[in-house]
N, C-alpha and C positions, 0 to 999 in steps of 0.2 A: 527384569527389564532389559532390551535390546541394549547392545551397546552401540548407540547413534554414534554414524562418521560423518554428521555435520549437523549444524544446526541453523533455522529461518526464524529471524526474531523481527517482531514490530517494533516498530521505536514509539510511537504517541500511545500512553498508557500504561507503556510496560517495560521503555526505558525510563522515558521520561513523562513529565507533564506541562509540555511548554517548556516555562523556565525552570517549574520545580524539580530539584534534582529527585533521584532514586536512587539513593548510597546501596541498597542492596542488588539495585541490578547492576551497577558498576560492579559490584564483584563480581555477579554472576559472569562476566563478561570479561574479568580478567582471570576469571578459572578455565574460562574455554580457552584463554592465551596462551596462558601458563601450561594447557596439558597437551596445547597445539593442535585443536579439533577447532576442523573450518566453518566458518558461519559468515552469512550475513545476513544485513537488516533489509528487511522486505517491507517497507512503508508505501500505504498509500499517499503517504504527502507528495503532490505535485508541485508545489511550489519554488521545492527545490532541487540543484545542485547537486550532484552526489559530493560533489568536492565539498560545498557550502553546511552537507548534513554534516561532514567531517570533523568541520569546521567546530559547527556547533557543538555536536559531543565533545569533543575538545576543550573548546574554550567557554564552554558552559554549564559540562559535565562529568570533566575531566576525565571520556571515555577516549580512548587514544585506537583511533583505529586510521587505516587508508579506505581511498574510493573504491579498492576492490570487495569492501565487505558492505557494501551498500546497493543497492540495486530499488529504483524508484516506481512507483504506477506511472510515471512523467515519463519512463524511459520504457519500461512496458510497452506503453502507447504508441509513446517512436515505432519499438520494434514490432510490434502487431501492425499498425498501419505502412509500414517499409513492406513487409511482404505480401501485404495485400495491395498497395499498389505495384510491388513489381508485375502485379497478375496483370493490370490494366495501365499502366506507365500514368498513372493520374495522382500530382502529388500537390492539390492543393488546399490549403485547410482555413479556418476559421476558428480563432480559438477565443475560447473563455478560460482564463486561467493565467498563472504568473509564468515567472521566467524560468522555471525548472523544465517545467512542461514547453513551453516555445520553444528555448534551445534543443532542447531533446527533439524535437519534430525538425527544425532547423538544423540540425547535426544530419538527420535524414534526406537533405532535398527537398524539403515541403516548404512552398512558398505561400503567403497570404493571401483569400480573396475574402475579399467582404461580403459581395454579393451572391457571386451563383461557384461558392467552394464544393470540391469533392466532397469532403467531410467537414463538418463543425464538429467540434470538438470542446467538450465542457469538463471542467475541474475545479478546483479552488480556486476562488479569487478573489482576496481581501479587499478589490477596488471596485469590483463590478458593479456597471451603469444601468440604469434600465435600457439606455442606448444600445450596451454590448447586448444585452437579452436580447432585443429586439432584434437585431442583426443577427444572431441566431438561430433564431425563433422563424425568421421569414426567410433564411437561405433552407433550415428541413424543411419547410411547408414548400418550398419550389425545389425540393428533390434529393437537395444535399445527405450522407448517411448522416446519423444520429452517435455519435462516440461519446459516450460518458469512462472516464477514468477511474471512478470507481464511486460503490455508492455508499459510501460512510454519511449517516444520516448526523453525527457528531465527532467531534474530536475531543479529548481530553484537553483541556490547557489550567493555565494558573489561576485563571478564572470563573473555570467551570468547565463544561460541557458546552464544546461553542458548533456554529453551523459546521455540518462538513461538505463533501462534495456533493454528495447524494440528496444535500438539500438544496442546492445549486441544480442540480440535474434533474431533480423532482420538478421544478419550477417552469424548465423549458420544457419537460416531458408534456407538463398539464398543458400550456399553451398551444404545442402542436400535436397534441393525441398521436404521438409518434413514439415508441419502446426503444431508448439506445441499446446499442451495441455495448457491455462492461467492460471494462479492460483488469482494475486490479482486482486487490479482494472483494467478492468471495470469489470472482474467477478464478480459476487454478493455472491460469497460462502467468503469470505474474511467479508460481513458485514452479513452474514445471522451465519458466528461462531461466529464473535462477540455480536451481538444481540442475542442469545443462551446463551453464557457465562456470560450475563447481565440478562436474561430472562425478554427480552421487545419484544413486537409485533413489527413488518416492521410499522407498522401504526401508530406506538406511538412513532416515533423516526424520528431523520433529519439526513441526513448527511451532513461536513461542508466540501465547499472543494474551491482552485482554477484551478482545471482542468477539465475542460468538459469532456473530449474524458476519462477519467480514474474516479474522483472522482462523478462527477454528471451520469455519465452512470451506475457506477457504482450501486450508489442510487437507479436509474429508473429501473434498472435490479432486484433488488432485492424489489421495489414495500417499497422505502423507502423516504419521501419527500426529498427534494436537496435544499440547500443553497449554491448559488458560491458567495465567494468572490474574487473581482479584483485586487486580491495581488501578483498573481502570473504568470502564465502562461495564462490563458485564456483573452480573451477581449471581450470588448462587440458587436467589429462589430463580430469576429469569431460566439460569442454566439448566435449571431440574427440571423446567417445563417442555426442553428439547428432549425431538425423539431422539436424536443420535448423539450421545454423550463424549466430550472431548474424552482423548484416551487419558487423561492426566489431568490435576485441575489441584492448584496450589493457593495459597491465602497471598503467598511471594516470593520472588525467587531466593531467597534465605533457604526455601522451602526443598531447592533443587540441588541434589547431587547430580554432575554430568556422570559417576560412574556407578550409582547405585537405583537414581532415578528420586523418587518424593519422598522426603524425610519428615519427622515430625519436629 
């Protein structure tokens, strides 16, 4: 096994579930402390905060990390659409989605329109109106780009498998027969910033994930090894049906030596 000089872990799934804790990934996570190999969490949740994800590991999972081991799809977004408008100085947006994702665009220079915005911009959003859809739905049909955040069709939580972004973003896609633009998983620009803001090769890093279709694609796309674990959303008949097999694949991280690799 490679001896990885960093590691890209998901948080819904495969730290946690919601509220429900994962006593086993909390170790995993403080063996990476302990041996002092950098990592951070690469979540598509937009909702939040890197400060507020913090938070939560903290005080909910008593995962003790700072904002530099966090990097969001929320903030992804920022930083994709920052360099695409510095092409065109055009920073106006339309967003679906909570306060992770606004600030994060807001941090940028990107101001509100409602009607005729550069980009509309879709993500999670536990409030969303059919009002907000509409207002969506009729700034792409008169031009606007199409930015989807990422397309998680679920998320893990305490209560199951609930909507994710991707079902959100399904919904305006159908209405204006218009294809967004991705930003997080399974795009690979989401682990190729964070690997940058780390300054580690694709080659010398894993990502941890429990979702095929988002966190292991995601990996393969960006030409980064893949670890799935079976905590969340994916299964192993689903897995075995893929052509291109995660390079690792655990029941849980119990299951992972950072210095040996998969143990039984």
């Amino acid at each position: 096994m490679k001896n990885y000089q960093a590691y890209l872990i998901d948080l819904d799934g495969t730290v946690y579930a919601g509220s429900k804790r994962y006593p086993k990934a909390k170790a995993f996570v403080e063996r990476l402390q302990a041996a002092k190999v950098p990592f951070k969490f690469v979540t598509n949740n937009t909702t939040k905060l890197p400060v507020d994800v913090v938070a939560n590991l903290a005080d909910n999972h008593d995962i003790h990390v700072n904002t530099d081991n966090v990097y969001t799809a929320g903030l992804a977004t920022a930083d994709f659409l920052d360099e695409r408008a510095g092409e065109t100085g055009k920073r106006t947006v339309y967003v679906v989605g909570e306060i992770g994702l606004n600030q994060a665009l807001a941090a940028k220079g990107f101001t509100v329109d409602e009607e005729h915005p550069e980009y509309v911009v879709v993500g999670l959003d536990s409030d969303v109106t059919y009002e907000k859809f509409a207002k969506a739905i009729l700034a792409i049909r008169s031009g606007s780009t199409f930015i989807g955040t990422n397309s998680d069709s679920n998320i893990p939580k305490a209560r199951g498998l609930m909507p994710g972004a991707g079902a959100l973003v399904d919904l305006v896609r159908y209405a204006t027969q218009t294809e967004p633009i991705f930003v997080g998983k399974p795009e690979p620009i989401i682990l190729e910033n964070s690997l940058e803001l780390m300054g580690v090769a694709p080659e010398d890093a894993l990502m941890v994930g429990d979702n095929y279709q988002t966190d292991i694609l995601a990996g393969i796309h960006a030409g980064v090894d893949t670890l799935l674990v079976y905590t969340g959303v994916s299964t192993p008949e689903q897995v075995a049906q893929q052509a291109i097999q995660p390079t690792y694949t655990i029941p849980n991280l119990d299951h992972w030596d950072i210095e040996v690799g998969p143990i039984d």
